[in-house]
TORKOL-4160 file (C-alpha; in steps of 0.2 Angstrom, whole numbers, padded with zeros to 4 digits, m for minus):
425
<pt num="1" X="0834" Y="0623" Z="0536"/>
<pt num="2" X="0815" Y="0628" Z="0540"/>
<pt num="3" X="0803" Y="0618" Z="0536"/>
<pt num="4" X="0793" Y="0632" Z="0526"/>
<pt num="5" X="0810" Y="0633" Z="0515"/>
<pt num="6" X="0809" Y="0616" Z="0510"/>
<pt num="7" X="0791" Y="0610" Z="0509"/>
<pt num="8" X="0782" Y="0629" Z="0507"/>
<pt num="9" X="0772" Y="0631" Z="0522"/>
<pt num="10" X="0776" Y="0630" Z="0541"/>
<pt num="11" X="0759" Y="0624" Z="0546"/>
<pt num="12" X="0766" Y="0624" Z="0567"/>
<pt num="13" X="0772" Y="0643" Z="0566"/>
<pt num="14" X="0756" Y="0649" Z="0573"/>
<pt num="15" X="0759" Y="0634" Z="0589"/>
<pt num="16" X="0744" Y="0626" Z="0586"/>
<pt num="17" X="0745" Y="0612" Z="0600"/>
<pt num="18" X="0740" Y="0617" Z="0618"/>
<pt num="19" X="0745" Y="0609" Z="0635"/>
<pt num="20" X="0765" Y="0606" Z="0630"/>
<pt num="21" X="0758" Y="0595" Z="0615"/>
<pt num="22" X="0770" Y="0595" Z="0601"/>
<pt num="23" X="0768" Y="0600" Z="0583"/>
<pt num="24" X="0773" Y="0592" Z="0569"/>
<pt num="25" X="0772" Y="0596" Z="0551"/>
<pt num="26" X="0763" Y="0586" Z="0537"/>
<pt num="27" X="0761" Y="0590" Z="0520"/>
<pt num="28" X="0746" Y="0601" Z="0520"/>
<pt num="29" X="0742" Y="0603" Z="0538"/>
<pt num="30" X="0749" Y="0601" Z="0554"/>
<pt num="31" X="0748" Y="0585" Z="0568"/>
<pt num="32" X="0748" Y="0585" Z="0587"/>
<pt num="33" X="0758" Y="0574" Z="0597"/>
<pt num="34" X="0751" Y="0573" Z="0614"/>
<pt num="35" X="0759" Y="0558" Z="0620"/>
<pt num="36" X="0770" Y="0564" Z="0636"/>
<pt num="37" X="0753" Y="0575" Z="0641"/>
<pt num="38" X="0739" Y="0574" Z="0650"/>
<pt num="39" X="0728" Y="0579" Z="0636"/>
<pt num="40" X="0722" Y="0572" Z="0620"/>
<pt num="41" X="0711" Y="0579" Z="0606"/>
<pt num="42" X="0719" Y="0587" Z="0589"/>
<pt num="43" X="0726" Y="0601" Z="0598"/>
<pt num="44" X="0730" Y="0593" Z="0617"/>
<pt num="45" X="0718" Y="0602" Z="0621"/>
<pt num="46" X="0703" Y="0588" Z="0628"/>
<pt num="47" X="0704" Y="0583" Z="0646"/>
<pt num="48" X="0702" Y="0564" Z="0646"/>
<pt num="49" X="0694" Y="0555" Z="0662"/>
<pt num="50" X="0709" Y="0546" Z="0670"/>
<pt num="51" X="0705" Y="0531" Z="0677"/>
<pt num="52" X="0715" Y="0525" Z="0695"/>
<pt num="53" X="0720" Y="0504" Z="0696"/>
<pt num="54" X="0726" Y="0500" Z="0715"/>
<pt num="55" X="0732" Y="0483" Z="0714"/>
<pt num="56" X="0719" Y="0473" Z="0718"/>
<pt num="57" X="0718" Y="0456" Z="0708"/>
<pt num="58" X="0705" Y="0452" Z="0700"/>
<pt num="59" X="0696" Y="0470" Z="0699"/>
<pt num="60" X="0703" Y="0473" Z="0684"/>
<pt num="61" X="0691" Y="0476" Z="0668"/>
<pt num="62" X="0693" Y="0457" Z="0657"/>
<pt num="63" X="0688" Y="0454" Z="0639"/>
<pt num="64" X="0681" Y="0438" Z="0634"/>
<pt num="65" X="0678" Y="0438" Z="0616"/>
<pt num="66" X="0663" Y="0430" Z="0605"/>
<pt num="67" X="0673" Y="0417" Z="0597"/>
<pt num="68" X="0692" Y="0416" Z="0595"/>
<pt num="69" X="0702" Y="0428" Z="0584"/>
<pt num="70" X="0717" Y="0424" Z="0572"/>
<pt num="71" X="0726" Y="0438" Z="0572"/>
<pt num="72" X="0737" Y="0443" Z="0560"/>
<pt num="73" X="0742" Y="0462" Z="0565"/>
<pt num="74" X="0742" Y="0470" Z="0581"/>
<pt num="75" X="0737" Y="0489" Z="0583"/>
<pt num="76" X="0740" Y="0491" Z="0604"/>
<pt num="77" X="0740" Y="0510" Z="0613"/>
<pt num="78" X="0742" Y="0513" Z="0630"/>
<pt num="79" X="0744" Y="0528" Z="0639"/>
<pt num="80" X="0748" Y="0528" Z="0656"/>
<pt num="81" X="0757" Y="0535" Z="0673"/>
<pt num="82" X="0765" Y="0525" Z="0688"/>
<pt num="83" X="0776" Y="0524" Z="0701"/>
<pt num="84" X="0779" Y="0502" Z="0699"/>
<pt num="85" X="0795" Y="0498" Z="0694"/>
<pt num="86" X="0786" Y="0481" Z="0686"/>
<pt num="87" X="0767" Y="0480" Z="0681"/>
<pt num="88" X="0757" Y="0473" Z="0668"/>
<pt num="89" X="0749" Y="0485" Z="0654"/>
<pt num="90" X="0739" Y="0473" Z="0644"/>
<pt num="91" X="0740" Y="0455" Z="0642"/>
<pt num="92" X="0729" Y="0444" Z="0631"/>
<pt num="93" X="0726" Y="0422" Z="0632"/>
<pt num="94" X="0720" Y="0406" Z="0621"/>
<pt num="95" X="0710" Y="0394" Z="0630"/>
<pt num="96" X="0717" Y="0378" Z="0617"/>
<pt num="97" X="0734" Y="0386" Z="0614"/>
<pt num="98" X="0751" Y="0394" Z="0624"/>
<pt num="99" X="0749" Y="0412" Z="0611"/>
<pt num="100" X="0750" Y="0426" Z="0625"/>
<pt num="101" X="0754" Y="0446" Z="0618"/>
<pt num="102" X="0759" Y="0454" Z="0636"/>
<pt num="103" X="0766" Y="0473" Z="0635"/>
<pt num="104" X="0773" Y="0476" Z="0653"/>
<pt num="105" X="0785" Y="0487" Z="0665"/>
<pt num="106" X="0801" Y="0479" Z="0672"/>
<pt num="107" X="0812" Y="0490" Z="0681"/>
<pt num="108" X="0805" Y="0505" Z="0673"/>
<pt num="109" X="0805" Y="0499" Z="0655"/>
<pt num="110" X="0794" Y="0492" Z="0643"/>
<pt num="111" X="0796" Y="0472" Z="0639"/>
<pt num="112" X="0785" Y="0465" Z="0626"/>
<pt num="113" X="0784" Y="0447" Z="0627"/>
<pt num="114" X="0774" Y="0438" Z="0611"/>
<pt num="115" X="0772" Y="0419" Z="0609"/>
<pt num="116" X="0766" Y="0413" Z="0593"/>
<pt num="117" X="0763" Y="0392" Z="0591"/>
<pt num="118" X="0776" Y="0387" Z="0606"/>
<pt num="119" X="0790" Y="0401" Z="0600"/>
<pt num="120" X="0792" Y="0415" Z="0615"/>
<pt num="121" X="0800" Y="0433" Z="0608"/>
<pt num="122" X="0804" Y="0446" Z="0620"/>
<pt num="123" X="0807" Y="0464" Z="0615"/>
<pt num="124" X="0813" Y="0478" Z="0629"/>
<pt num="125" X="0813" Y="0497" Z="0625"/>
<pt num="126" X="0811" Y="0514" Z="0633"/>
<pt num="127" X="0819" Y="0517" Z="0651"/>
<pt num="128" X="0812" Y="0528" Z="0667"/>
<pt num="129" X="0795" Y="0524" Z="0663"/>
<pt num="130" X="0790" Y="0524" Z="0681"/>
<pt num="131" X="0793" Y="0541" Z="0686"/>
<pt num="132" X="0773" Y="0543" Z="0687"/>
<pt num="133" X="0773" Y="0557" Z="0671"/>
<pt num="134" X="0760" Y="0552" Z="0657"/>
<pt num="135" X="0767" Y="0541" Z="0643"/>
<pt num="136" X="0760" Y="0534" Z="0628"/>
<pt num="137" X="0767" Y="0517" Z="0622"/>
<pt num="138" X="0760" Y="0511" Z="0605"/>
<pt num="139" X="0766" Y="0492" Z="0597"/>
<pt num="140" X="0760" Y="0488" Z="0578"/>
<pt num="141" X="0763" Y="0471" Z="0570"/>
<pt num="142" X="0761" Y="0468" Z="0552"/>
<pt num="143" X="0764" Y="0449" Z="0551"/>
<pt num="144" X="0783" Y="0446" Z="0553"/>
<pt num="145" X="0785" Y="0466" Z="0554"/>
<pt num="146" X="0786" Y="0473" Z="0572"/>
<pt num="147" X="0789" Y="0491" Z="0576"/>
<pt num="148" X="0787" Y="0500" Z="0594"/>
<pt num="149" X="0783" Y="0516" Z="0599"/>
<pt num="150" X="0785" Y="0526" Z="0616"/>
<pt num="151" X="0782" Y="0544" Z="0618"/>
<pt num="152" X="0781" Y="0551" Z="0601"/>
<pt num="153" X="0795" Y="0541" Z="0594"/>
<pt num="154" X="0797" Y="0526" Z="0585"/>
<pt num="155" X="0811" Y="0515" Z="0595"/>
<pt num="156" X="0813" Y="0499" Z="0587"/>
<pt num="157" X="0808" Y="0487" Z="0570"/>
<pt num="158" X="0812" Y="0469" Z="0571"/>
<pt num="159" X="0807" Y="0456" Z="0563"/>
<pt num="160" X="0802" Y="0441" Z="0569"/>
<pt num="161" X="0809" Y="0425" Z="0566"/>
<pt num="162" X="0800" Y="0407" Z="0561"/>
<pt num="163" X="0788" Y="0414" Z="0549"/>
<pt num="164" X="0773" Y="0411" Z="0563"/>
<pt num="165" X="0763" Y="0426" Z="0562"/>
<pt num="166" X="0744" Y="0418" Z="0567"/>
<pt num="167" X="0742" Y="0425" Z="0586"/>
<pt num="168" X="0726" Y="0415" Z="0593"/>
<pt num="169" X="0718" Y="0426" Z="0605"/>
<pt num="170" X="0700" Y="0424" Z="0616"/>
<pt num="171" X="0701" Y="0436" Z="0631"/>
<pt num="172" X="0712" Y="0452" Z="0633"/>
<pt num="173" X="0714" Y="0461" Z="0650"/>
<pt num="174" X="0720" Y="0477" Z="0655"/>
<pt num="175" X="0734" Y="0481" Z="0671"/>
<pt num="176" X="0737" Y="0465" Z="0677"/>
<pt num="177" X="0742" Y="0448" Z="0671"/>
<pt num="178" X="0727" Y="0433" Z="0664"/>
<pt num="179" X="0739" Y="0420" Z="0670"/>
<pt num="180" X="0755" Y="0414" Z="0674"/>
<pt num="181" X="0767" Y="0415" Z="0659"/>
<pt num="182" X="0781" Y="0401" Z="0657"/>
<pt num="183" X="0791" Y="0400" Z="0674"/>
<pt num="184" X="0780" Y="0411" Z="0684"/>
<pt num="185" X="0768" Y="0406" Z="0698"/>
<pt num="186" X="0751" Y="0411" Z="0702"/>
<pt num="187" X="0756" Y="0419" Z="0717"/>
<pt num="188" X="0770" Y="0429" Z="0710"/>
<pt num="189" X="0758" Y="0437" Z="0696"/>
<pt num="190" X="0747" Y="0444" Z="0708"/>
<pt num="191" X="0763" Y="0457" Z="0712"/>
<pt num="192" X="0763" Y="0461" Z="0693"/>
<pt num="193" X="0745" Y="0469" Z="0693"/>
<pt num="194" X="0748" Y="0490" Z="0692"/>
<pt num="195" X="0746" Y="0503" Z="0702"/>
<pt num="196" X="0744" Y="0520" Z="0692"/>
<pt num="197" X="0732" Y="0530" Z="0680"/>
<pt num="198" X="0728" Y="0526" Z="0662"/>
<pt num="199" X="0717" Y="0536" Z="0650"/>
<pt num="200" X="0718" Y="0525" Z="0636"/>
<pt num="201" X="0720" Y="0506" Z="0632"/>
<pt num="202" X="0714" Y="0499" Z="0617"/>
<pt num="203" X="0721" Y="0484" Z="0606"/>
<pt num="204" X="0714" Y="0483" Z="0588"/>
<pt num="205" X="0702" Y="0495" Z="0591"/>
<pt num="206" X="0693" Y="0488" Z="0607"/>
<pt num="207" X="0694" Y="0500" Z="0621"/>
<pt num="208" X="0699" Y="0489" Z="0635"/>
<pt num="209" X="0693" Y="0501" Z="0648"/>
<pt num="210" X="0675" Y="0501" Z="0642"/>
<pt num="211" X="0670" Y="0492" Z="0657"/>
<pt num="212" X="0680" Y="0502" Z="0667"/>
<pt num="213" X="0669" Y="0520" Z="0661"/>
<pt num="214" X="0654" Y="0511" Z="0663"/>
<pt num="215" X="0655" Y="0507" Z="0679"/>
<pt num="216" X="0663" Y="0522" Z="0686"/>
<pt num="217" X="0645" Y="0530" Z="0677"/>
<pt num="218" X="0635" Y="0519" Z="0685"/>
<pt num="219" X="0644" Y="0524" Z="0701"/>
<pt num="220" X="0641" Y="0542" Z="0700"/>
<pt num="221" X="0624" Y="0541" Z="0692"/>
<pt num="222" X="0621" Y="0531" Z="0708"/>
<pt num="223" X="0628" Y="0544" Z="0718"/>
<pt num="224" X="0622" Y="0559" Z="0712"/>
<pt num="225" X="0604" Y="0551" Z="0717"/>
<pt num="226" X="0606" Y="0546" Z="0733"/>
<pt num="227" X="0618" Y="0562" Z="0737"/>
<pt num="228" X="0604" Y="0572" Z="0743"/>
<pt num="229" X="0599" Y="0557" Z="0753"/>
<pt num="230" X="0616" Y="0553" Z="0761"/>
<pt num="231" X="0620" Y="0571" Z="0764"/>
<pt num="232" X="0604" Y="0575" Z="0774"/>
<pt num="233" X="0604" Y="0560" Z="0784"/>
<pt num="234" X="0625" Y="0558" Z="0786"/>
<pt num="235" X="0631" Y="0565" Z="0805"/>
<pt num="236" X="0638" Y="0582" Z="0805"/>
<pt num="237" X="0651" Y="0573" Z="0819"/>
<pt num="238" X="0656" Y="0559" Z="0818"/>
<pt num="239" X="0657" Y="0545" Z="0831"/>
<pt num="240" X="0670" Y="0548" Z="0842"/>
<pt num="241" X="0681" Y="0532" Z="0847"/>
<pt num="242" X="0690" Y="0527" Z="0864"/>
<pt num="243" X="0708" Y="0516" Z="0865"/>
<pt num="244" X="0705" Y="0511" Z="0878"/>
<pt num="245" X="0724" Y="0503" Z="0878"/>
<pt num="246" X="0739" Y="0506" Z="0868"/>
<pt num="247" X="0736" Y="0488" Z="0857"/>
<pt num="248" X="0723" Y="0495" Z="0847"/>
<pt num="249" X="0719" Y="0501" Z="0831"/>
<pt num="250" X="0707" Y="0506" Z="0816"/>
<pt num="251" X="0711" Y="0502" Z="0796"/>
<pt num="252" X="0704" Y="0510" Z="0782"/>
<pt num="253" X="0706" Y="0506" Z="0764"/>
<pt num="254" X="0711" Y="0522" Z="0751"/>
<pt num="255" X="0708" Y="0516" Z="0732"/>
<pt num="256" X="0706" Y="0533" Z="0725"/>
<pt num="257" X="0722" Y="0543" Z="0717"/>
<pt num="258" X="0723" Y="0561" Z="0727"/>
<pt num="259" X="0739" Y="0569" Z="0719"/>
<pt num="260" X="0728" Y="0579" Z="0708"/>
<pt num="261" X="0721" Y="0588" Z="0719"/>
<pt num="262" X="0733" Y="0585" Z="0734"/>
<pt num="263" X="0733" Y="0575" Z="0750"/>
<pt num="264" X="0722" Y="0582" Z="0763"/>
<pt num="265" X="0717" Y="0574" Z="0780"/>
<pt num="266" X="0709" Y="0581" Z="0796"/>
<pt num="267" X="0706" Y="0573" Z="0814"/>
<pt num="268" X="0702" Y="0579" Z="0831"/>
<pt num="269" X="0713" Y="0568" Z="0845"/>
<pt num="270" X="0713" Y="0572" Z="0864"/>
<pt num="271" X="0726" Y="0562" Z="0877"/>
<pt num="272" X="0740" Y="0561" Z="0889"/>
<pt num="273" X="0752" Y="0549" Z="0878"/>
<pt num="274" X="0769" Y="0555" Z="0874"/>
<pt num="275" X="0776" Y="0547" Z="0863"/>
<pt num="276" X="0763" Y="0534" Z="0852"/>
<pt num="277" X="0756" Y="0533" Z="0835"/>
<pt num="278" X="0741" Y="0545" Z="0830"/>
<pt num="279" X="0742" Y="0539" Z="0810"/>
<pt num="280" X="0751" Y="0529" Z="0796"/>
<pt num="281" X="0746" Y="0531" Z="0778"/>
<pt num="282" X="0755" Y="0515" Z="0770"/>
<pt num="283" X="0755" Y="0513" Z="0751"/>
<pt num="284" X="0752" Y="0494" Z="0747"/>
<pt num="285" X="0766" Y="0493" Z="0734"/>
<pt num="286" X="0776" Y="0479" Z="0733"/>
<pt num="287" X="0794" Y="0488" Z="0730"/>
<pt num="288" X="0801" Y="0500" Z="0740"/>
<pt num="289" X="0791" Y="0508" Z="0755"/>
<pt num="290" X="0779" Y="0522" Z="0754"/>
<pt num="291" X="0773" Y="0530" Z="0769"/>
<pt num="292" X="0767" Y="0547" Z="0779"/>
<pt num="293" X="0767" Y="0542" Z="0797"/>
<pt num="294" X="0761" Y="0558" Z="0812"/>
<pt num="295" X="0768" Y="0554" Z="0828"/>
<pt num="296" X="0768" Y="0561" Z="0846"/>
<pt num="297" X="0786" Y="0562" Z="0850"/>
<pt num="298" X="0787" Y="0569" Z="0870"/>
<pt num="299" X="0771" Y="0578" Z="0869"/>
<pt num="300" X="0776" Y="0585" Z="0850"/>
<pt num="301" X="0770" Y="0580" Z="0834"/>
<pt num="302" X="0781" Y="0573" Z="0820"/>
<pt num="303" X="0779" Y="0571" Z="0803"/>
<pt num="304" X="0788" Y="0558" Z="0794"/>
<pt num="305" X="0789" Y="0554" Z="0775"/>
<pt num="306" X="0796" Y="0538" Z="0768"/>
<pt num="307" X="0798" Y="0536" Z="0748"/>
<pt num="308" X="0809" Y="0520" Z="0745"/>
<pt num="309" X="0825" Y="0524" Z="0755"/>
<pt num="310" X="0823" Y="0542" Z="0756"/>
<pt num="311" X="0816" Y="0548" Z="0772"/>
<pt num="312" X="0813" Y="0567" Z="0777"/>
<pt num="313" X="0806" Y="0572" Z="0796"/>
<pt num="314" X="0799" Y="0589" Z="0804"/>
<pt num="315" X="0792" Y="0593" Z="0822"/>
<pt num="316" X="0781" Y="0607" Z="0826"/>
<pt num="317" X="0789" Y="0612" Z="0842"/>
<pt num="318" X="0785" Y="0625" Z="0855"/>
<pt num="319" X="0771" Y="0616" Z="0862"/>
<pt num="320" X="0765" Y="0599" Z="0870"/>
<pt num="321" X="0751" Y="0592" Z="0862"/>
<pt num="322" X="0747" Y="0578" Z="0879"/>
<pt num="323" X="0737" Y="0589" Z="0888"/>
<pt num="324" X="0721" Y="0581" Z="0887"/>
<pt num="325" X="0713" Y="0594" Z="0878"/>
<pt num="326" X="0704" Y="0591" Z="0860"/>
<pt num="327" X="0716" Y="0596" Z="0846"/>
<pt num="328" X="0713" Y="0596" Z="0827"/>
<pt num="329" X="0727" Y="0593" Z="0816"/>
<pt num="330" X="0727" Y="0595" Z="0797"/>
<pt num="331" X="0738" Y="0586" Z="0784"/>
<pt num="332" X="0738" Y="0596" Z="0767"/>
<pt num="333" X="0750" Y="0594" Z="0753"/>
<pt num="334" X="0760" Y="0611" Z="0746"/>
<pt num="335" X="0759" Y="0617" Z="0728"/>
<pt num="336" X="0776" Y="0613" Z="0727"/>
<pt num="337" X="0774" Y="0593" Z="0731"/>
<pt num="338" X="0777" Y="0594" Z="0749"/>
<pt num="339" X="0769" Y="0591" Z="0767"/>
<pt num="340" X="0760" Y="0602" Z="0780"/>
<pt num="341" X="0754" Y="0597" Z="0796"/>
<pt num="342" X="0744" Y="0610" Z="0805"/>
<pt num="343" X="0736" Y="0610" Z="0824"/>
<pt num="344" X="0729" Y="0627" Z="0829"/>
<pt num="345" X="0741" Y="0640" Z="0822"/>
<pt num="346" X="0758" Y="0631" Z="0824"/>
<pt num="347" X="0763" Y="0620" Z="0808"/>
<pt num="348" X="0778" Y="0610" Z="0803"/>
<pt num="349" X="0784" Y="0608" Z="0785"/>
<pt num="350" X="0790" Y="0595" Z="0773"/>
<pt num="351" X="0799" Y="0601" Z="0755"/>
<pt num="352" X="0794" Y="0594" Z="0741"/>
<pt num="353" X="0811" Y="0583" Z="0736"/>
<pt num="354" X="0803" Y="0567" Z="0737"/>
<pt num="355" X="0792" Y="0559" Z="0724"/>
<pt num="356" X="0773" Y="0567" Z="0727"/>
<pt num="357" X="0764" Y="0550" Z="0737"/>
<pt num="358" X="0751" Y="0542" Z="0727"/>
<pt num="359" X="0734" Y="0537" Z="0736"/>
<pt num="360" X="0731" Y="0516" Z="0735"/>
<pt num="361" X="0733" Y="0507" Z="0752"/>
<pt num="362" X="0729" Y="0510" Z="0770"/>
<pt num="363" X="0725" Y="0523" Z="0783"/>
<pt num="364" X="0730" Y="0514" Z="0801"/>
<pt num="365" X="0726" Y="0527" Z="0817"/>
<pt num="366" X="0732" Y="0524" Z="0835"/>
<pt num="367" X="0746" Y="0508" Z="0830"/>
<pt num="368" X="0747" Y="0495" Z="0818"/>
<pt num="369" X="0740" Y="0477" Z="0815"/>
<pt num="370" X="0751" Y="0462" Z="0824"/>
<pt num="371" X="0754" Y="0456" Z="0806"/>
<pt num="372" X="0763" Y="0473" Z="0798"/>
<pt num="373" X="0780" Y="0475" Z="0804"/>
<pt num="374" X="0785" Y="0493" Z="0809"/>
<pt num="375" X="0790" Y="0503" Z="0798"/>
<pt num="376" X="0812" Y="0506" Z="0795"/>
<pt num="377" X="0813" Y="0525" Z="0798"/>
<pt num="378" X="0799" Y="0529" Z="0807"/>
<pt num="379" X="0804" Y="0532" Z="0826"/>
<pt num="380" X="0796" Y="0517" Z="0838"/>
<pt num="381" X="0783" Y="0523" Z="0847"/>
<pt num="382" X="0766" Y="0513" Z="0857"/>
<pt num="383" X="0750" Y="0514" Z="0850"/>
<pt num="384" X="0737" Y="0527" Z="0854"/>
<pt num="385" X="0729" Y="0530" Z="0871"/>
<pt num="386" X="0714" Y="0541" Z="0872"/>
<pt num="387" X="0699" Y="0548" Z="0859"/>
<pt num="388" X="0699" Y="0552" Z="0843"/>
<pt num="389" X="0686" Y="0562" Z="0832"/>
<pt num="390" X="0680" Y="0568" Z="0815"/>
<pt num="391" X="0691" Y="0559" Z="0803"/>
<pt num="392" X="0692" Y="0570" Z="0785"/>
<pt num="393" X="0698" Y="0562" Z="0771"/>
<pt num="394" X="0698" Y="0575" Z="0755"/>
<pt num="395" X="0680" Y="0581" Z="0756"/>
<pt num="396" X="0671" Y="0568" Z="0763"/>
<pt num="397" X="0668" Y="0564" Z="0782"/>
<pt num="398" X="0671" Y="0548" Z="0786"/>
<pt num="399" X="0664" Y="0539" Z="0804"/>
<pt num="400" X="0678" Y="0533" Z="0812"/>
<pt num="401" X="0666" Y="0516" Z="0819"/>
<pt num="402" X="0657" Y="0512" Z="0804"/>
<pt num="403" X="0668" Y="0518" Z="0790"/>
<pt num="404" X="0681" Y="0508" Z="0797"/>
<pt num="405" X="0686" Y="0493" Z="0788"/>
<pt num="406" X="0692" Y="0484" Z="0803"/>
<pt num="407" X="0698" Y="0490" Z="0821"/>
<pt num="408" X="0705" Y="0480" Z="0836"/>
<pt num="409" X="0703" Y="0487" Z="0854"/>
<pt num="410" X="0692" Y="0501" Z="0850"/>
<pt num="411" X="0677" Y="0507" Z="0858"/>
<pt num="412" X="0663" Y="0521" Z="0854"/>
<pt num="413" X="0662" Y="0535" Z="0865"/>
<pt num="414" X="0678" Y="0545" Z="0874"/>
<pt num="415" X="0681" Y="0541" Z="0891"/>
<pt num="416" X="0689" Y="0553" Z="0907"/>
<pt num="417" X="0709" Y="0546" Z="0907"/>
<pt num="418" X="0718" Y="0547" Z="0921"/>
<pt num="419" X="0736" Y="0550" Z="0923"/>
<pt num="420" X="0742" Y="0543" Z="0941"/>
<pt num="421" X="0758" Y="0548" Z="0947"/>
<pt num="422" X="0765" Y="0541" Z="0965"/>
<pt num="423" X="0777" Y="0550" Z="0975"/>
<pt num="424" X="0785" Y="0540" Z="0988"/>
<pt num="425" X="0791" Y="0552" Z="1003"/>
């Protein structure tokens, strides 16, 4: 039956909520659920700041309160997109006692673990949460009453057992772990940090990622005044680099999140290789592999992409790419979640079937350390041999000697390279 037949008054017949929010009636108004969008805001209609966590240990945002709290009831909110199939959301300690509150991912799902005086409860809800679309997970405790939330729904009440209800707490921490829980190493947590977006975390009321928005403004107050600075005194080119053998290579670290405005990477290479490396871009995730590799492959360039044990290849063909001329090729992703890789006006196409490749690893040209294995899927090929040039990632130009975080067998400058063949008559 409608709801204006029951109650008088359809307050979500005019579709109130914007962005894919979803309307719900209350008794003399109307409330937004915007918890599976992007948005927030009474009508889903507020962009929020989205803040990116790669993984890094220890660079996570901590809160060490004044003096420690006794807590009684639990208001927790997070909101949240990734790709981990196990990560920490929020986790809270007691320096003089084993209480811990830790809301989690395993294997996709939510896991809440509470200890309360020595008594450890788990809770597990939700499934699927990995598949990098926003969700919102909310967890109230009111004493021995527990309920949890995800995505607009309530999915569970229990109560729990012993009558303890006093949660000591002195510091709180947002996407990744304080410390080892029972059974767990310190080694093992450092695989538990997350690797996604969030736009909110707060737990009773204190906005865990307060530290996290002040320094991203510090950041970009500091960059907006030395832009003018960097921008009049940054190279129009540049330095160009020499391999001088097939061993070498340069590394560069991507923190930042580029699916929003898609991938995009140009470089200028000249040499007479075959068949070696020109770039992998390796996501540091700890399950599954993650990968877009660029190959010469006889003279062609190949692109291959790696998402856990899919794998999708395409060549642009017709011409050989060895001639030691300068070439510059162009990676772009496609609106429809895709790969392009252009050089002058031949391209070579990757659909969009895989998952869309998240930004929070490394960038490796001309080969790989001696540490990292090669890649399962990616033809085996030597490393680069020859020059390489104006490195673009996104918008900004980076200088392939001093942006580098490290490189092995690398020199400035690009040298003649000579290709010897002997005949024997």
């Amino acid at each position: 039956m409608p709801f204006s037949k029951v109650f008088g008054s359809d307050y979500c017949l005019t579709d109130p909520c914007q962005n894919g929010g979803i309307c719900r009636n209350g008794h003399t108004s109307f409330h937004c659920d915007c918890a599976k969008t992007h948005f927030e805001g009474p009508r889903c209609n507020d962009d929020p700041a989205v803040y990116s966590f790669a993984r890094r240990h220890g660079d996570a945002p901590r809160i060490r309160l004044p003096q420690q709290k006794l807590s009684q009831a639990e208001d927790v909110e997070i909101k949240f997109r990734t790709e981990d199939l196990k990560a920490v959301l929020i986790d809270t300690g007691a320096f003089n006692a084993t209480d811990r509150f830790r809301l989690s991912l395993d294997h996709g799902r939510l896991e809440l673990k509470i200890t309360i005086d020595g008594n450890r409860q788990s809770f597990g809800w939700g499934e699927g949460l990995n598949d990098n679309q926003w969700h919102t997970v909310r967890v109230q405790r009111r004493g021995e009453k527990l309920r949890l939330f995800v995505d607009g729904k309530w999915e569970n009440h229990y109560i729990l057992p012993n009558g303890k209800i006093d949660l000591h707490i002195d510091e709180l921490n947002v996407a990744e772990p304080l410390q080892p829980y029972e059974g767990e190493s310190e080694e093992s947590i450092s695989n538990d940090d997350f690797d996604g977006d969030i736009i909110k975390a707060t737990f009773n009321e204190i906005d865990l990622l307060e530290e996290v928005r002040l320094r991203q403004k510090d950041r970009t107050s500091s960059e907006e005044r030395s832009e003018g600075q960097r921008l009049k005194h940054r190279k129009v080119k540049s330095t160009t680099v020499w391999f001088d053998t097939n061993e070498g290579h340069l590394a560069f670290s991507l923190y930042r999140n580029t699916t929003q405005n898609g991938i995009k990477l140009a470089l200028k290479f000249r040499t007479l290789s075959k068949k070696s490396l020109i770039f992998i871009i390796w996501n540091e995730k700890i399950v599954d592999s993650e990968l877009i590799a660029l190959q010469l492959i006889n003279g062609q360039l190949r692109l291959t992409r790696i998402s856990g044990n899919q794998l999708s290849t395409s060549t642009i063909k017709g011409k050989k790419w060895n001639d030691l001329k300068w070439h510059t090729l162009h990676l772009s992703e496609l609106l429809s979640g895709g790969l392009k890789v252009s050089i002058e006006n031949k391209s070579a196409e990757i659909d969009g079937t895989l998952p869309a490749f998240r930004f929070s690893g490394k960038l490796f040209l001309g080969g790989l350390p001696s540490g990292i294995p090669w890649p399962t899927g990616v033809t085996p090929t030597e490393g680069f041999r020859g020059c390489m040039a104006a490195l673009k990632f996104g918008n900004e130009l980076l200088d392939l000697w001093s942006d580098a975080e490290s490189g092995v067998q690398v020199e400035k400058g690009c040298r003649v390279i000579f290709e010897i063949t002997i005949i024997y008559v």
